[in-house]
N, C-alpha and C positions, 0 to 999 in steps of 0.2 A: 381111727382110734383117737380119744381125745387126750389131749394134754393139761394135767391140774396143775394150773399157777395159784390155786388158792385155797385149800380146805380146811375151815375152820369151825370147829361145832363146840370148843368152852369147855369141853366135857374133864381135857385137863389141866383148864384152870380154876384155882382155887376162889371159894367164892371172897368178892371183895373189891379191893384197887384193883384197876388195869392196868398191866403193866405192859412192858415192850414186848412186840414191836409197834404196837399201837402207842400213838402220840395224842395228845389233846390238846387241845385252843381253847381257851372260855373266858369268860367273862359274868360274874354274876352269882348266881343259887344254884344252876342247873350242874346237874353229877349223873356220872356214867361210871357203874362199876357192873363185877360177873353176879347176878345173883341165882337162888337156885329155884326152881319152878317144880309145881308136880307134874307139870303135861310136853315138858321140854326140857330135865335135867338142867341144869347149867349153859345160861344164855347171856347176852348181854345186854345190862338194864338200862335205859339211858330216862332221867328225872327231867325233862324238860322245865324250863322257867316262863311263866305268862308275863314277864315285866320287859319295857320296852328296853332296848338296849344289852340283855342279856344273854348270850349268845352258848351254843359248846359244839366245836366241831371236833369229832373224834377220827384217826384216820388209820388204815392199817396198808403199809406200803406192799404194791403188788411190781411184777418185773415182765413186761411180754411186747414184742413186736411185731404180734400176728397180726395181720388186718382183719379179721374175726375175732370175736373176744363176746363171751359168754357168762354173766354175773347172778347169781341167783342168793336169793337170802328169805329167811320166812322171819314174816313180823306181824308181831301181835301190839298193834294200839291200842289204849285203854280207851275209854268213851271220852269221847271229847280230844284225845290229843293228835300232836300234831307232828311231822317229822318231815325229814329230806335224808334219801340216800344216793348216795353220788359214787360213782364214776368218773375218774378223771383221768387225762392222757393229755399229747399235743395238739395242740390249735393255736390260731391268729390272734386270736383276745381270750380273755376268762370264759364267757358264752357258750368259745368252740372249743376251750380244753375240757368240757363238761357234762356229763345229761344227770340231771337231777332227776329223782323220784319224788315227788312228793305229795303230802297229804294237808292241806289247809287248815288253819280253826274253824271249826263244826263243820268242816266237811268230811265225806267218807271216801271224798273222789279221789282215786290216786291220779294225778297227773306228770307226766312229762314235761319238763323246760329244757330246752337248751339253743344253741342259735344254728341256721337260722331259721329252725321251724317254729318259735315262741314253746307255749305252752299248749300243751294238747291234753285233753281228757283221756285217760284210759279205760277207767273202769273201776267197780267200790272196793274198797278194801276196807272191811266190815271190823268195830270196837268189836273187842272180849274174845278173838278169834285169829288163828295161826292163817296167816296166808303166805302161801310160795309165789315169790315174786321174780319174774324171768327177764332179765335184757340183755338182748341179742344186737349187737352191734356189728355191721357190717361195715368195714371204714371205705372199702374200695367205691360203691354206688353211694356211700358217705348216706348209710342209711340204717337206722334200728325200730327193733321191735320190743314191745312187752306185753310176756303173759302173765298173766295172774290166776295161778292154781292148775299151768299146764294148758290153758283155756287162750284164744287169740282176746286182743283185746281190740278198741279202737287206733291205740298206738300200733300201729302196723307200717311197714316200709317209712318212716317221717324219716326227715331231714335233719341230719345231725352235721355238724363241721369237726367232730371230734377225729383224732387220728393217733396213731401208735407213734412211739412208744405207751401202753397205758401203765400209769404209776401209782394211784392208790385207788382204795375204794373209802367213801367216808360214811359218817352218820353224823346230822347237825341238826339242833334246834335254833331255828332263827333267830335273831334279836328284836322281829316285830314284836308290838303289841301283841298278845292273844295266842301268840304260838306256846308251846311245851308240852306239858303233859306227862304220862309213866307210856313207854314202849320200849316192847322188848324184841332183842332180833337174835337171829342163830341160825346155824349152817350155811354159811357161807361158800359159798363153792363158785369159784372162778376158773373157765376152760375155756382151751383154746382145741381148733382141730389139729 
């Protein structure tokens, strides 16, 4: 039977500011508020900035010491933009307290970062379209997986240094050049066994 350290689908938050327990970091033009959708009720909307140095990491604190940990979210990118969703917990440096998800400018490729496997391609996560995204973190073989839409990807068994305690989950737009864009995410659901 599984254990929810996380469920969160917006539905009763009002549409607008985000407020706690979600915190934000930024820097710049880019804004993250709940707004409301025809094809996903009440999601969260995050306005990404294309100007260098403009950043906005948003974060919603999580609590678990399993060494399995299970993260799933559905996000819709708009053509062209760009994001990172994270997980984060204990490690040695930034690298291994982390695995990033993310999607590039003009690309559709969602990839994995984290240390010490680098960056690994996983698989497209398609503008104008809801996809369910899955990471499966095994901390004991110190190894995770991600599916996209229930589907295996290429990210399968890689090398992660990440480790329990894990403590939040985020969503940021980088501070490169060329990153931002409108993408929206919802139903968050974080389990353990």
């Amino acid at each position: 039977m599984l254990t929810t350290v996380l469920h969160e689908d917006f539905e009763d938050d009002a549409v607008g500011a985000l407020g706690a327990p979600w915190t934000i970091s930024s820097s710049g033009t880019g804004s993250v508020s709940i707004v409301n959708t025809t094809d996903h009720g009440h999601v969260l909307g995050l306005q990404g900035s294309s100007t260098e140095g403009h950043f906005l990491i948003v974060s919603r604190p999580i609590s678990s010491s399993s060494t399995d940990i299970t993260v799933q979210v559905d996000i819709k990118p708009g053509s062209g933009a760009s994001f990172i969703w994270i997980l984060n917990g204990a490690g040695t440096s930034i690298g291994r307290r982390r695995i990033r998800l993310q999607r590039t400018p003009g690309s559709t490729i969602l990839a994995a970062q984290t240390v010490p496997s680098g960056t690994t391609n996983c698989g497209t996560v398609r503008s104008g379209a809801w996809s369910r995204i899955t990471l499966i973190v095994h901390s004991v073989p110190r190894t995770f997986d991600v599916l996209i839409n229930g589907a295996a990807t290429s990210c399968t068994g890689v090398s992660a240094g990440i480790q329990p305690p894990f403590n939040s989950v985020s969503v940021m737009d980088a501070s490169n050049t060329g990153w931002g864009g409108t993408v929206r995410f919802d139903n968050i659901d974080v389990t353990t066994p």
